[in-house]
C-alpha positions as protocol buffer text, in pm:
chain_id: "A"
residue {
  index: 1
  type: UNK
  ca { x: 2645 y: 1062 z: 14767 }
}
residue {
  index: 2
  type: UNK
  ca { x: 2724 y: 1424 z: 14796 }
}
residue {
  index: 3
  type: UNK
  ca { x: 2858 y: 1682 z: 14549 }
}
residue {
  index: 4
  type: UNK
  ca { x: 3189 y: 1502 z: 14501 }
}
residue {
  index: 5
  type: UNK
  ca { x: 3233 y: 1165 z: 14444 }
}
residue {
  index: 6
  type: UNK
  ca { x: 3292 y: 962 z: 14767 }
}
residue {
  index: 7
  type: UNK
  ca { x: 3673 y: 860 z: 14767 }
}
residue {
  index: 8
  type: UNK
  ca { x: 3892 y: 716 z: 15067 }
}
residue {
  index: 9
  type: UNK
  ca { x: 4080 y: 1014 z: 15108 }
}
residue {
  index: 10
  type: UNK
  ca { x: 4445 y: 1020 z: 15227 }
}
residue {
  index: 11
  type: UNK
  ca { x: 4547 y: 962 z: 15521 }
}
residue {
  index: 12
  type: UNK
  ca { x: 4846 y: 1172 z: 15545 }
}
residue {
  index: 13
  type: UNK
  ca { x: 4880 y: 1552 z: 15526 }
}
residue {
  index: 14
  type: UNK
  ca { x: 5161 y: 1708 z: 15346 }
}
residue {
  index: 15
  type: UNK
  ca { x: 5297 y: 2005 z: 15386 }
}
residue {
  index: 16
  type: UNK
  ca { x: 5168 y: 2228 z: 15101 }
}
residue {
  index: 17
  type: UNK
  ca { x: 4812 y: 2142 z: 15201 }
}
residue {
  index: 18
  type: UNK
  ca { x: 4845 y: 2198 z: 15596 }
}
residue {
  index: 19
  type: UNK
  ca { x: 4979 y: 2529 z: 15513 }
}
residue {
  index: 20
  type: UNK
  ca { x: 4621 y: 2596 z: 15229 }
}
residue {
  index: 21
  type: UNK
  ca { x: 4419 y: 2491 z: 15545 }
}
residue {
  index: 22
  type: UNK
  ca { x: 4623 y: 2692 z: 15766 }
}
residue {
  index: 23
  type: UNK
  ca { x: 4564 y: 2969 z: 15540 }
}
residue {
  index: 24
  type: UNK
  ca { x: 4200 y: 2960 z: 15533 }
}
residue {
  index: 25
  type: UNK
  ca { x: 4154 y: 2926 z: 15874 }
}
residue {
  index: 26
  type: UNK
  ca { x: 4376 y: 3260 z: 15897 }
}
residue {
  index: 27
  type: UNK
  ca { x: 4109 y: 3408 z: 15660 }
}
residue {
  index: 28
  type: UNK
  ca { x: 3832 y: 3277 z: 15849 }
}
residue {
  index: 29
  type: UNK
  ca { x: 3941 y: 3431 z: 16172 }
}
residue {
  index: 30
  type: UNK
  ca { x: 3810 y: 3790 z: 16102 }
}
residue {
  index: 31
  type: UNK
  ca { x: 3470 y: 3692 z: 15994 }
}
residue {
  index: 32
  type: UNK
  ca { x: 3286 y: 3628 z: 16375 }
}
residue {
  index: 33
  type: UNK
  ca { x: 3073 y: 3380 z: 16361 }
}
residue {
  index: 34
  type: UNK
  ca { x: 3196 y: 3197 z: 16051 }
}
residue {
  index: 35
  type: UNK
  ca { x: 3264 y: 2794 z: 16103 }
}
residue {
  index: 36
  type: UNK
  ca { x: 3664 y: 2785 z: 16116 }
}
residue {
  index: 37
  type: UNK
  ca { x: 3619 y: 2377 z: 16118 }
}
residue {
  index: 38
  type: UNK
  ca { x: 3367 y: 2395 z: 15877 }
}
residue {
  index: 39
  type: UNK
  ca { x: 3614 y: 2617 z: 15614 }
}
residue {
  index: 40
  type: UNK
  ca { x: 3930 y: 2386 z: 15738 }
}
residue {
  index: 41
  type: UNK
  ca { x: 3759 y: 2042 z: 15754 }
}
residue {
  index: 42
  type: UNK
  ca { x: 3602 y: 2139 z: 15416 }
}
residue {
  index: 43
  type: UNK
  ca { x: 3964 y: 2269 z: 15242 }
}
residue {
  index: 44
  type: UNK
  ca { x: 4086 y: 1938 z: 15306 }
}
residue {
  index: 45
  type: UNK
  ca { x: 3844 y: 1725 z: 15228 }
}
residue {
  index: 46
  type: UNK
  ca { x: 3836 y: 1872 z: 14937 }
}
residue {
  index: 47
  type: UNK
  ca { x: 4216 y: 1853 z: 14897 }
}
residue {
  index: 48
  type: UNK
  ca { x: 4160 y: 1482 z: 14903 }
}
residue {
  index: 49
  type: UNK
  ca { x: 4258 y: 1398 z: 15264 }
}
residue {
  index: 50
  type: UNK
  ca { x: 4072 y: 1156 z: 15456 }
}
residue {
  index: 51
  type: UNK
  ca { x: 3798 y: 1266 z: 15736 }
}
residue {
  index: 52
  type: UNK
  ca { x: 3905 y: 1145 z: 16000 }
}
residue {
  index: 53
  type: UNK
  ca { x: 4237 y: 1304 z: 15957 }
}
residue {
  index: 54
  type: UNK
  ca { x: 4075 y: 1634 z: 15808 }
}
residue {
  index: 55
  type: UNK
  ca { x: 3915 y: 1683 z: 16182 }
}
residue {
  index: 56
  type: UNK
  ca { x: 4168 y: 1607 z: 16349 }
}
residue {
  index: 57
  type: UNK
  ca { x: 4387 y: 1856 z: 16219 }
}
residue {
  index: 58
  type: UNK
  ca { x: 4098 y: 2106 z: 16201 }
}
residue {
  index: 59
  type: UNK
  ca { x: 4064 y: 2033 z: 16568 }
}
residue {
  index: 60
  type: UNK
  ca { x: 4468 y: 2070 z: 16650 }
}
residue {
  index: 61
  type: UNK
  ca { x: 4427 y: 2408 z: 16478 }
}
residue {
  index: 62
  type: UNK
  ca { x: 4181 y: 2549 z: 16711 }
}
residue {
  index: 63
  type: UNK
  ca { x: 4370 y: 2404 z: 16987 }
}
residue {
  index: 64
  type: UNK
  ca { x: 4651 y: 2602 z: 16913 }
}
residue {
  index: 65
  type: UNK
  ca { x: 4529 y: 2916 z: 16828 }
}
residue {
  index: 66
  type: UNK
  ca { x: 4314 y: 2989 z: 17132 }
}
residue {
  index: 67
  type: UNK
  ca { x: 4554 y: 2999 z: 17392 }
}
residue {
  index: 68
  type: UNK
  ca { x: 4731 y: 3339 z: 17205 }
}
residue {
  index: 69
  type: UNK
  ca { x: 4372 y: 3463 z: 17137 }
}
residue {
  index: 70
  type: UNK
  ca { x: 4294 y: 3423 z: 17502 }
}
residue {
  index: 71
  type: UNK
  ca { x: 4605 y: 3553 z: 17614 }
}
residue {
  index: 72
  type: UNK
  ca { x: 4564 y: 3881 z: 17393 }
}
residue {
  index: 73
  type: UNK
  ca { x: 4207 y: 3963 z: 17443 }
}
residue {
  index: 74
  type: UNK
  ca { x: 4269 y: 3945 z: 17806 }
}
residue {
  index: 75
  type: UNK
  ca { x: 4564 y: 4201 z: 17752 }
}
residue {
  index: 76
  type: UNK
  ca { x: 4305 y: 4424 z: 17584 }
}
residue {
  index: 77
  type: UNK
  ca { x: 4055 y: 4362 z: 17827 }
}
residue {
  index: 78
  type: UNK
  ca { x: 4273 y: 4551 z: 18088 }
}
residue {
  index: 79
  type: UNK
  ca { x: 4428 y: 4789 z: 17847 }
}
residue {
  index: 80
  type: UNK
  ca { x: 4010 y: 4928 z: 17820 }
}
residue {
  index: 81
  type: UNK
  ca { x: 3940 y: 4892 z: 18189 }
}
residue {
  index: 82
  type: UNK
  ca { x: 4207 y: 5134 z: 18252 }
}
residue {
  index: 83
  type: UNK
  ca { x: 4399 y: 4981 z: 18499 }
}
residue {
  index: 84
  type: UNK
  ca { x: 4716 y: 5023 z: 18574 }
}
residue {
  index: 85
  type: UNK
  ca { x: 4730 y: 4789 z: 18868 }
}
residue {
  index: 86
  type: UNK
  ca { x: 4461 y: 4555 z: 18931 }
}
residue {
  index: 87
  type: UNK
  ca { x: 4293 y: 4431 z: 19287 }
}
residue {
  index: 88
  type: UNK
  ca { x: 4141 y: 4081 z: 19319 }
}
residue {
  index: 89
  type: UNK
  ca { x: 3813 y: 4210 z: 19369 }
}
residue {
  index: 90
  type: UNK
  ca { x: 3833 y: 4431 z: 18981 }
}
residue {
  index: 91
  type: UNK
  ca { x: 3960 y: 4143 z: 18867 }
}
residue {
  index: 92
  type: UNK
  ca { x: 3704 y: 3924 z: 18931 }
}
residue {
  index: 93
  type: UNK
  ca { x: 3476 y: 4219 z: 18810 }
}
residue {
  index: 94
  type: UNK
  ca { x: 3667 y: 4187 z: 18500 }
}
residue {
  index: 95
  type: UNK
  ca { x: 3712 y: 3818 z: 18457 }
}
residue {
  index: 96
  type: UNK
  ca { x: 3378 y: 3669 z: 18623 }
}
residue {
  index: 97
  type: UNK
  ca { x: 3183 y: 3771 z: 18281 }
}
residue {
  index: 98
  type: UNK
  ca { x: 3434 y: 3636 z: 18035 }
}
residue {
  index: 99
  type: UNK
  ca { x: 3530 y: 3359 z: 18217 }
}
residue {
  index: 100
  type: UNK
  ca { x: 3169 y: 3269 z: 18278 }
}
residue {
  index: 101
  type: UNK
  ca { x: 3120 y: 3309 z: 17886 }
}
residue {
  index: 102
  type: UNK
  ca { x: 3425 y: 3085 z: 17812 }
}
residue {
  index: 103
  type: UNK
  ca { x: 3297 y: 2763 z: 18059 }
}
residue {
  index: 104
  type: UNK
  ca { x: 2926 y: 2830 z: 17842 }
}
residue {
  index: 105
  type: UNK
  ca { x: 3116 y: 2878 z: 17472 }
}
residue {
  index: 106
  type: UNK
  ca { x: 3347 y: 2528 z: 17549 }
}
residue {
  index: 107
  type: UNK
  ca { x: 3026 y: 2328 z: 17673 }
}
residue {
  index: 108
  type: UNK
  ca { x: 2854 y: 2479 z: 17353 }
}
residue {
  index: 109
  type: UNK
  ca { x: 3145 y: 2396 z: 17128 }
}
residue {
  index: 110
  type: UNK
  ca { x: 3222 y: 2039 z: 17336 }
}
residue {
  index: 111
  type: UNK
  ca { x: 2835 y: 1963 z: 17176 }
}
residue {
  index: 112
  type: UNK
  ca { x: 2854 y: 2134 z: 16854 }
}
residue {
  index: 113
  type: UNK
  ca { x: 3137 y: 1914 z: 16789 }
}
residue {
  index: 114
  type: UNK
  ca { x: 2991 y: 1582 z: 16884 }
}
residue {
  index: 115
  type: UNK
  ca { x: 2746 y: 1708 z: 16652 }
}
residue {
  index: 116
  type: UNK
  ca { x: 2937 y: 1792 z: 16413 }
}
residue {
  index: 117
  type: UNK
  ca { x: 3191 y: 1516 z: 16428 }
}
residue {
  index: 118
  type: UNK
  ca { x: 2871 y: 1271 z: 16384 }
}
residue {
  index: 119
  type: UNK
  ca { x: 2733 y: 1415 z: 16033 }
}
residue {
  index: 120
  type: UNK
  ca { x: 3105 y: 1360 z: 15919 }
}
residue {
  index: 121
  type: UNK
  ca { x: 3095 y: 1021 z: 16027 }
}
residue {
  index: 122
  type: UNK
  ca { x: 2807 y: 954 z: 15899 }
}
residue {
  index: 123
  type: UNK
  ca { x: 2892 y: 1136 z: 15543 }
}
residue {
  index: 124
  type: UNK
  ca { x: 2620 y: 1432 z: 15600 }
}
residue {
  index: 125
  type: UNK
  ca { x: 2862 y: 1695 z: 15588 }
}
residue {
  index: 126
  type: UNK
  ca { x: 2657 y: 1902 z: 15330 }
}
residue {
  index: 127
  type: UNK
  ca { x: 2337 y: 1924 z: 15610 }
}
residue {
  index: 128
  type: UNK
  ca { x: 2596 y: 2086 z: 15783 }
}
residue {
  index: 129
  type: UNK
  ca { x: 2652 y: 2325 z: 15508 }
}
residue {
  index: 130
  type: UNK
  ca { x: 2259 y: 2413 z: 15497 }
}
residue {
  index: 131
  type: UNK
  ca { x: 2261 y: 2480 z: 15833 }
}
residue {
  index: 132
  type: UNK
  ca { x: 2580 y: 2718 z: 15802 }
}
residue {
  index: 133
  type: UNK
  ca { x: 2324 y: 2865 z: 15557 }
}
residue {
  index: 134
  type: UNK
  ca { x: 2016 y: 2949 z: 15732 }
}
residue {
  index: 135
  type: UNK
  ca { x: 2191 y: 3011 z: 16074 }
}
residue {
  index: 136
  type: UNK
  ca { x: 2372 y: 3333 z: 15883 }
}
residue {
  index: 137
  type: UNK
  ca { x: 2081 y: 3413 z: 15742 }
}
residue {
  index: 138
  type: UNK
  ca { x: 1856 y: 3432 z: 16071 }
}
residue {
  index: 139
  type: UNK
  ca { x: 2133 y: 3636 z: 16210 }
}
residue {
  index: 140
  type: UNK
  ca { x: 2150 y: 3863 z: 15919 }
}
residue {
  index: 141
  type: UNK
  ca { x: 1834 y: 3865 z: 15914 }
}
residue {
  index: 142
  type: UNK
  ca { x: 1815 y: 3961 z: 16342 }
}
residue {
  index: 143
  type: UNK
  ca { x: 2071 y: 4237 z: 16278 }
}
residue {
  index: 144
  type: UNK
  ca { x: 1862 y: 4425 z: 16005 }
}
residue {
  index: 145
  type: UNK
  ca { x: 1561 y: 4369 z: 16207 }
}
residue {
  index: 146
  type: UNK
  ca { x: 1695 y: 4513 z: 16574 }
}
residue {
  index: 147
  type: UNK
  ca { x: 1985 y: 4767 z: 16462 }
}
């Protein structure tokens, strides 16, 4: 069941579409708190490719992205704190928050994709959708509430 009709899917990606998916996730990327694997595993399911494959490559994306992300937030992270050269000790002021955030956010994400990777599995991708749904709207709804 579901809103399309339930197909194999390929089980190959070509070219064109790895560059639509690329594309969204690129589009995602501003929008905090938006599901990049939900928008990329979505584009190419719906671009006919299987699900297995359409996590995987969903997966492979994040992969490669975060190591630049890291890399540049960390450059602005110094650029704010000023410093021109950096001691352990202010280092480890700077780093021990993020860094503590980061171990939390992987073990979060390590679950949320279990999670995740399960309702595909299992062909409940659109609960996954509803939950996309109210989670936004709670925090919209927190945002107008306390700011």
């Amino acid at each position: 069941s579901g809103v399309r009709k339930r197909r194999a899917g390929k089980d190959s990606l070509s070219l064109r579409m790895a560059a639509v998916i690329g594309m969204i996730q690129g589009l995602c990327l501003p929008f905090r708190g938006f599901s990049r694997s939900g928008a990329t595993i979505s584009t190419a399911m719906l671009g006919g490719v299987s699900r297995k494959l359409a996590e995987d490559f969903s997966f492979a994306l994040a992969v490669v992205l975060t190591p630049p992300v890291i890399l540049l937030e960390l450059v602005r992270l110094l650029k704010a704190s000023g410093a021109g050269e950096v001691s352990v000790e202010h280092g480890i002021q700077l780093l021990l928050p993020g860094g503590m955030g980061m171990i939390c956010s992987f073990g979060a994400g390590l679950l949320s994709l279990r999670w995740l990777s399960s309702w595909l599995e299992q062909g409940r991708w659109k609960y996954f959708g509803v939950y996309c749904l109210f989670a936004s709207s709670f925090v919209l709804a927190l945002h107008f509430f306390y700011f």
